[in-house]
C-alpha positions in Angstrom: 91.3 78.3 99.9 89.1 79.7 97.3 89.6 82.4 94.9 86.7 84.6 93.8 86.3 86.4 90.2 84.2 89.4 90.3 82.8 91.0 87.4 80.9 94.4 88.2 80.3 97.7 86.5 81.8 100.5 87.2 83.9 103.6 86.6 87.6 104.2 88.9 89.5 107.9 88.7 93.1 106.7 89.2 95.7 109.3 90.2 99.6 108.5 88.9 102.8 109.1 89.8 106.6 110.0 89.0 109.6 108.8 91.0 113.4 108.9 90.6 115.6 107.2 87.6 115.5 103.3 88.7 116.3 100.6 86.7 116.8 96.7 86.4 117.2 96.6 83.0 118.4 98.9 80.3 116.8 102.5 80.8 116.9 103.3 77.4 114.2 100.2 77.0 111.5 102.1 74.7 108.0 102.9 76.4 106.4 100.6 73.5 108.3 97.3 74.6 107.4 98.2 78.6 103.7 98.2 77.3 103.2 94.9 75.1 101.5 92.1 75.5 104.6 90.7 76.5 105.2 92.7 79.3 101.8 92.1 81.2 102.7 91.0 85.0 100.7 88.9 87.4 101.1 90.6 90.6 99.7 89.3 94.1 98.5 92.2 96.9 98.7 91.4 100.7 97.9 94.3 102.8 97.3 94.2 106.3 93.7 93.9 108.2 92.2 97.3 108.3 90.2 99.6 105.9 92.9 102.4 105.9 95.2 99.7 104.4 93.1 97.5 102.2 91.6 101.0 100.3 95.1 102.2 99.2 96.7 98.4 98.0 93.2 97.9 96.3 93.3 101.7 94.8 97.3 100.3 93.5 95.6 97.1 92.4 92.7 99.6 90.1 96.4 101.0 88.6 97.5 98.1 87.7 94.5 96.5 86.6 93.6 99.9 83.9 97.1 99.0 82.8 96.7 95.7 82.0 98.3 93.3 84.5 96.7 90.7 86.0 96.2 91.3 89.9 95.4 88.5 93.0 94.4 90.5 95.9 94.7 88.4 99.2 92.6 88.8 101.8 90.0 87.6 104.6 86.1 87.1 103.2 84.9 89.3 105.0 87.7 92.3 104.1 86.7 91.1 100.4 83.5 92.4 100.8 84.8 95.8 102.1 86.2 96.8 99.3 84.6 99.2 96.5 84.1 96.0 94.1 81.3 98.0 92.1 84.2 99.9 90.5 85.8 97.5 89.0 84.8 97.9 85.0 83.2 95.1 83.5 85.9 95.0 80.8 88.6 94.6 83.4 87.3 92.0 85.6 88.6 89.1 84.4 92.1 90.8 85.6 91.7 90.9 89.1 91.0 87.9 91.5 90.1 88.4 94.8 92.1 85.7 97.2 90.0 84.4 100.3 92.3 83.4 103.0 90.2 82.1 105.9 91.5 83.7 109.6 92.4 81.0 111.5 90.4 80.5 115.1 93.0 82.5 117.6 92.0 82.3 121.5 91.0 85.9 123.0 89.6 87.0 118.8 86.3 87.6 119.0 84.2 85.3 116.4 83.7 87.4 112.9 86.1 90.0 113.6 88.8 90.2 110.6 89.6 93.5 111.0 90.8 96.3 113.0 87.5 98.2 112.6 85.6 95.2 114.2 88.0 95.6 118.0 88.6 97.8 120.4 92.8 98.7 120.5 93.7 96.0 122.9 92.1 92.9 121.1 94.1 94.2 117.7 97.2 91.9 119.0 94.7 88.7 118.3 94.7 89.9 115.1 98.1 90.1 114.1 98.4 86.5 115.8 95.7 85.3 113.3 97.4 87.2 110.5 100.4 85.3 111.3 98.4 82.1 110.9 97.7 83.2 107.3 101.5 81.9 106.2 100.8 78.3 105.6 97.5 79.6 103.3 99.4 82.1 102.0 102.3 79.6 100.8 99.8 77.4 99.3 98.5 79.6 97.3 102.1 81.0 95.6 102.9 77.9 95.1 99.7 76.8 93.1 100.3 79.8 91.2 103.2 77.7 89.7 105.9 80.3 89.5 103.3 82.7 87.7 103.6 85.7 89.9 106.6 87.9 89.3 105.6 90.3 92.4 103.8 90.8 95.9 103.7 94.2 97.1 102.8 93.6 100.5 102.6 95.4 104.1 103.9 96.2 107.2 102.6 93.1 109.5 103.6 90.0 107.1 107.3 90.3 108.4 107.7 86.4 107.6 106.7 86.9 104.2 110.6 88.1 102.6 111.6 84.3 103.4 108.9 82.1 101.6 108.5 84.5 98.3 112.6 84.5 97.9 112.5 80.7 97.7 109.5 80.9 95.4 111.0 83.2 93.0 109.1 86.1 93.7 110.6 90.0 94.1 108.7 92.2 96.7 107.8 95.4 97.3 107.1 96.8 100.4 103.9 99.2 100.2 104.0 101.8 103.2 100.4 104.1 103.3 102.0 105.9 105.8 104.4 109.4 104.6 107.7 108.9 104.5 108.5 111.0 107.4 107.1 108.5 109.7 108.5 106.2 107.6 112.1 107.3 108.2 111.3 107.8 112.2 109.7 104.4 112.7 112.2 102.1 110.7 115.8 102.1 112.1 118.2 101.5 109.8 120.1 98.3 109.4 123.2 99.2 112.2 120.4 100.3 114.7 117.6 97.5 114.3 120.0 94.5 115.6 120.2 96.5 118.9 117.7 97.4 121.8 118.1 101.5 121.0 114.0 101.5 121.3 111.9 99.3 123.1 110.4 101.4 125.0 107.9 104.0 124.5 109.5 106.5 125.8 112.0 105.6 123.3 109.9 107.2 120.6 109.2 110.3 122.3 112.3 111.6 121.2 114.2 112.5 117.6 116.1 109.6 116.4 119.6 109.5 116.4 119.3 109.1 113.0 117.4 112.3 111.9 120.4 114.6 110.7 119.9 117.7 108.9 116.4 117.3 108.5 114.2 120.8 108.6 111.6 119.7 110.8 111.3 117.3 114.2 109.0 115.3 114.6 108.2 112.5 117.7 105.9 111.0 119.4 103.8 112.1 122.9 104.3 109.4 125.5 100.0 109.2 125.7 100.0 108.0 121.7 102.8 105.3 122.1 101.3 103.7 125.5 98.0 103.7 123.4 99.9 102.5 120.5 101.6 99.8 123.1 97.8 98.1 123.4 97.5 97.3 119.4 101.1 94.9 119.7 101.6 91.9 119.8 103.9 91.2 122.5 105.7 88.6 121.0 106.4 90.7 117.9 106.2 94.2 118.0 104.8 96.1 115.2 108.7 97.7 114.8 110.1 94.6 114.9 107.8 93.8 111.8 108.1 96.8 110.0 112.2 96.0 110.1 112.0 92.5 108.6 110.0 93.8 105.9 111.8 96.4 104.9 115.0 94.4 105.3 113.6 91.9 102.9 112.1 93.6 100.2 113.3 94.9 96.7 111.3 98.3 96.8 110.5 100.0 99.0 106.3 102.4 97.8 106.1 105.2 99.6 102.3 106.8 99.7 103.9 110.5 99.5 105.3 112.5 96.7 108.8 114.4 96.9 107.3 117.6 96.1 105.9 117.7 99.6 108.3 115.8 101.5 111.7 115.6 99.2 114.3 115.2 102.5 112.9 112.5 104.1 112.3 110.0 100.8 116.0 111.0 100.5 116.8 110.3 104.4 114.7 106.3 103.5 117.0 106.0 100.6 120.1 106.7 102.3 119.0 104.7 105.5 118.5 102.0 104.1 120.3 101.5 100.6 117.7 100.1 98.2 115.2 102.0 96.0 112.9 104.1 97.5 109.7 105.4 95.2 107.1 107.8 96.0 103.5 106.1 94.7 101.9 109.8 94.9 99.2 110.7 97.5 96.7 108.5 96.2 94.3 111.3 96.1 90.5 110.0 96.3 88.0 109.1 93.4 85.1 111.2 92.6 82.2 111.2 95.7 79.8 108.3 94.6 76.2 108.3 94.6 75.3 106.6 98.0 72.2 105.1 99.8 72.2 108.1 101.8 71.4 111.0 99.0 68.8 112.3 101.0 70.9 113.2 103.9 73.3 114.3 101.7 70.8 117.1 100.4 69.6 118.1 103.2 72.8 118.5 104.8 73.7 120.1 101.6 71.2 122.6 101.8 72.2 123.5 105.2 75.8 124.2 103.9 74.6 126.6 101.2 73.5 129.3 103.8 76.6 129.7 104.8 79.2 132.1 104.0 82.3 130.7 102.3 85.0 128.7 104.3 82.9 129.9 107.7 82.0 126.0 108.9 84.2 123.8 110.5 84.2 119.3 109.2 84.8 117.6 112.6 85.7 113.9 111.9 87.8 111.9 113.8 87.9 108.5 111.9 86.3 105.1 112.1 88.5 104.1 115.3 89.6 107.2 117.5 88.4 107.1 120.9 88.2 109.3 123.8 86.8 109.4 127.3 84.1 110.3 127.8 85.4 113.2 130.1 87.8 114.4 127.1 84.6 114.2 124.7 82.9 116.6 126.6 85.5 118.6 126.6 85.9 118.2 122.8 82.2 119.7 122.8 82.2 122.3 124.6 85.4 123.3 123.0 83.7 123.3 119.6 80.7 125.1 121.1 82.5 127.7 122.3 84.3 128.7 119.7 81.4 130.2 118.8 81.8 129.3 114.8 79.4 126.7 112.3 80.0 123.3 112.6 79.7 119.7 111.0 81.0 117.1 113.6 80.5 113.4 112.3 80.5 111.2 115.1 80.9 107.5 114.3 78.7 104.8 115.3 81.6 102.8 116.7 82.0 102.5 120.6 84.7 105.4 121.7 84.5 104.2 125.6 83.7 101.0 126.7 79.9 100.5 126.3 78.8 103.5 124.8 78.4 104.9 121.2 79.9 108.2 120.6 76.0 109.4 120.6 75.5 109.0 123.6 78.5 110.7 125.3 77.7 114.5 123.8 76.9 116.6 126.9 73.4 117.3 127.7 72.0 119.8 125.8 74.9 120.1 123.8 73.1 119.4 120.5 70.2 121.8 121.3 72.8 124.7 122.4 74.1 124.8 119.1 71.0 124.1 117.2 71.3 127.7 115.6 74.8 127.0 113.6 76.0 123.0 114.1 75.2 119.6 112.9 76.0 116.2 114.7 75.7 113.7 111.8 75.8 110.3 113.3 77.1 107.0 111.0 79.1 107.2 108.1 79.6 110.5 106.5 80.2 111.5 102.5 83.2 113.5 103.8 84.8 114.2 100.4 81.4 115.7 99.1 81.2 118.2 102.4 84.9 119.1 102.5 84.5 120.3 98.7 81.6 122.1 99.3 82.5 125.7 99.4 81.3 127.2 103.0 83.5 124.5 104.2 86.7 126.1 105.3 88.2 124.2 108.1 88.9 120.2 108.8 89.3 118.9 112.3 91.2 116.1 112.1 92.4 113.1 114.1 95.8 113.5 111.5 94.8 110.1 109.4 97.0 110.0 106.6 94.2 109.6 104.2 92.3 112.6 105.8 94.7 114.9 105.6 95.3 114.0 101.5 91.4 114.7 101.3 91.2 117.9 103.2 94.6 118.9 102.0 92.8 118.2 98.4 90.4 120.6 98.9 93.0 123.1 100.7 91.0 123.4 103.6 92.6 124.5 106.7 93.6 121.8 109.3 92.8 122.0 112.9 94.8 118.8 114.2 93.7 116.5 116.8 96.3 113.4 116.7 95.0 109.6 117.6 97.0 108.3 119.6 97.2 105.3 117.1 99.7 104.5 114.1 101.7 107.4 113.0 99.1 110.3 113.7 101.1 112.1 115.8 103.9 112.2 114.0 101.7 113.6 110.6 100.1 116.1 113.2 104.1 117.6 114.2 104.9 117.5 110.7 102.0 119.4 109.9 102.2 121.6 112.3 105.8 122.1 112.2 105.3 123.0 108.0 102.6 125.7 108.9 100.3 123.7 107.4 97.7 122.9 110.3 97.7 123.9 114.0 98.0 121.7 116.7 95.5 121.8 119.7 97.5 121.6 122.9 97.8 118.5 124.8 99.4 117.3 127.7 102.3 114.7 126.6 101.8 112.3 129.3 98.4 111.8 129.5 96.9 113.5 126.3 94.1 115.6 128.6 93.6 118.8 126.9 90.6 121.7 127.5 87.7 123.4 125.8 89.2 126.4 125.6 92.6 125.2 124.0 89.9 123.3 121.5 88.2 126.7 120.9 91.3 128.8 120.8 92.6 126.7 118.1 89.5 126.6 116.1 89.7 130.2 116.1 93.0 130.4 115.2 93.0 128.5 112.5 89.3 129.6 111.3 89.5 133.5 111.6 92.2 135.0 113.9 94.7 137.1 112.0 97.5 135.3 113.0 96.1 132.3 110.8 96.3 134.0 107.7 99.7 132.4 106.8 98.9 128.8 107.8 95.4 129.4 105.9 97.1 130.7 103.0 99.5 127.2 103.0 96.8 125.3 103.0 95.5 126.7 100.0 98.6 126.5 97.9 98.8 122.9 99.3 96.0 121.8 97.0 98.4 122.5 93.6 100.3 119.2 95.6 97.8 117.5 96.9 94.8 118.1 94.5 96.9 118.1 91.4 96.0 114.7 89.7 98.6 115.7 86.9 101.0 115.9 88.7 100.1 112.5 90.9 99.5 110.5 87.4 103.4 110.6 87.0 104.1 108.7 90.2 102.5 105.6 88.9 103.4 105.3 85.5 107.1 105.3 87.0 106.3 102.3 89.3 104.8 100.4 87.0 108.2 101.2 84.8 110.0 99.9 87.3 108.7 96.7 88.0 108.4 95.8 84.1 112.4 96.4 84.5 112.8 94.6 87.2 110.9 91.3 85.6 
């Protein structure tokens, strides 16, 4: 095992939180004794393998860290080196120690891969199996810490973790980056888990028996849970996990805040009788400087000629992937929809042996040469959905993308993955008036160019838009209100300084 101290420069916008009245101890503790000396925790952090889970935990870690607690965040070398290290301030470093837990050697896992963004869906299982191996490392390493940690917020996978830091002494909090709609849909509560009421995916298709009274439905298309089906382990299903966590920890951090979603923290609350706190949307730091500032300008240039909220952002994540029969259609969707256009298209395979560059139609690129942009790699997304000629957001329904674009309120045109809960944030969405969802069909998630184009339109400059465009804009005094988010945090931290 060995544990790495960084010390860099830097400069980190955190975003805070408020939550429900929760106590351990007295509540009438004053603020001053919850922030001595004294009072300083060692926390450890143990999210899962993947870059939408490892930002948020770290971005909790930078919370904790500015407040003075001592963090050890656990992860694989190579994740390590992932993470925005560079804003750590040099003042700070000596609080935060970054954990490197070898992945042990797992047969079918290619060599070097240590994260979900290195594998195609169906070799994701491997990973969970070397995850798994992680315990005995994992142990060693709480046990070294001789009693010194008070708390591990951890995630969804590490369902043998509630055992081993009981013994040791240590309280846990469950961290969920996902809303808490899809919380409360995905995690039965206790009477249901025992039994076999879903182990099918047709099982998730459908409103739990458990959703009572709740203004909105929301489920899953039978396309997203088969292609959800290929990321399990068979031996342990990602629900199965998700239960024993939940079941085990003392907290449950939920990335939302209750002025967006107030019925279903209440419906996780109720389900599942232990306290329930919303961390706030974790809204995004400032856009950094990057290597690619020239891009940047030039793409930034293009954006200034045109009019105000006229272009659509296309970006479907760092691991979406169609056919390359639905990607055409895709394109010619967005070409004939006849509006401007930035469509970011990764450089990560999206069928087997091809890069998303090279499944574009012919000709497409030239076609459109008068009013879109294909940008190709990594994209400074924040920077382009702020700029102001930006005024819709094609999304693939990432939790973290929609907080961005939702940020900037930008309408939403939304294209579920068929992967983690994006479905079920593109029904809520859609069901809120918030974004529009392009048709699909259920079964086999085929959809057309002109459904693509249609909702484009819709969304972008048809009349009947006007009321979800109009949501989406008052969605930012949520969402882009970093007042309002700073509350969320200071009441976590409260809590766990209570519950010491």
């Amino acid at each position: 095992m060995i544990y790495h101290l960084f010390s860099c420069p830097l400069h980190f916008s955190i975003y805070l939180y408020e939550s429900t009245s929760l106590s351990y101890k007295s509540k009438s503790m004053e603020k001053k004794e919850l922030n001595s000396d004294a009072n300083k925790l060692h926390i450890a952090v143990f999210p899962w393998l993947a870059q939408g889970h490892l930002l948020p935990f770290f971005q909790v870690s930078m919370f904790l860290v500015q407040k003075g607690h001592r963090v050890s965040f656990i992860s694989t070398p190579k994740n390590h080196t992932r993470l925005p290290k560079n804003i750590i301030p040099s003042n700070l470093s000596h609080l935060i120690t970054f954990v490197d837990l070898p992945l042990p050697t797992v047969d079918g896992l290619p060599d070097g891969a240590e994260s979900t963004a290195d594998l195609p869906i169906h070799k994701v299982p491997f990973l969970k199996k070397a995850f798994d191996g992680l315990q005995p490392s994992l142990t060693k390493f709480l046990q070294d810490s001789g009693y010194d940690i008070t708390w591990i917020i951890y995630d969804f996978a590490c369902y043998w973790l509630p055992p081993l830091a009981i013994r040791l002494g240590i309280k846990l909090v469950f961290f969920s980056i996902l809303n808490a709609t899809s919380r409360a849909f995905m995690i039965p509560p206790p009477e249901s888990a025992s039994s076999n009421y879903r182990s099918q995916p047709e099982d998730f298709t459908v409103v739990p028996k458990w959703w009572k009274d709740m203004p909105y439905d929301v489920a899953f298309k039978l396309h997203e849970m088969e292609n959800h089906w290929k990321g399990m382990d068979a031996d342990v299903s990602d629900f199965q996990r998700v239960t024993e966590v939940v079941k085990g920890c003392h907290i449950m951090l939920i990335r939302t805040c209750p002025e967006f979603e107030p019925e279903s923290l209440s419906l996780l609350k109720t389900l599942h009788n232990k306290p329930v706190l919303p961390i706030g949307l974790l809204p995004p730091s400032e856009p950094r400087d990057d290597e690619d500032h020239e891009r940047w300008e030039a793409l930034k240039l293009w954006l200034d000629c045109k009019k105000d909220k006229s272009v659509v952002y296309i970006a479907l994540g760092s691991e979406f992937s169609l056919s390359q029969e639905l990607m055409h259609e895709l394109a010619f969707g967005i070409e004939k929809s006849g509006l401007p256009f930035v469509w970011v298209i990764n450089n990560r395979p999206l069928v087997e042996g091809k890069l998303g560059s090279d499944i574009i139609p012919s000709g497409f690129e030239t076609r459109v040469s008068d009013r879109g942009l294909v940008w190709r790699g990594w994209a400074p997304q924040l920077k382009i959905l702020g700029h102001p000629s930006v005024g819709g957001f094609l999304t693939h329904c990432g939790w973290s993308s929609v907080i961005e674009g939702l940020g900037f309120g930008v309408a939403l045109i939304l294209f579920p993955g068929g992967i983690a809960d994006m479905g079920l944030v593109g029904r809520l969405l859609h069901n809120k008036g918030i974004g529009f969802e392009i048709p699909r069909d259920d079964i086999n998630g085929s959809f057309t160019g002109d459904s693509v184009a249609e909702s484009i339109r819709r969304v972008m400059v048809e009349e009947e838009g006007e009321p979800l465009r109009a949501k989406s804009r008052e969605m930012r005094q949520i969402f882009g209100n970093m007042e309002l988010q700073n509350k969320y945090f200071n009441e976590f931290e409260e809590f766990l300084l209570r519950g010491t």
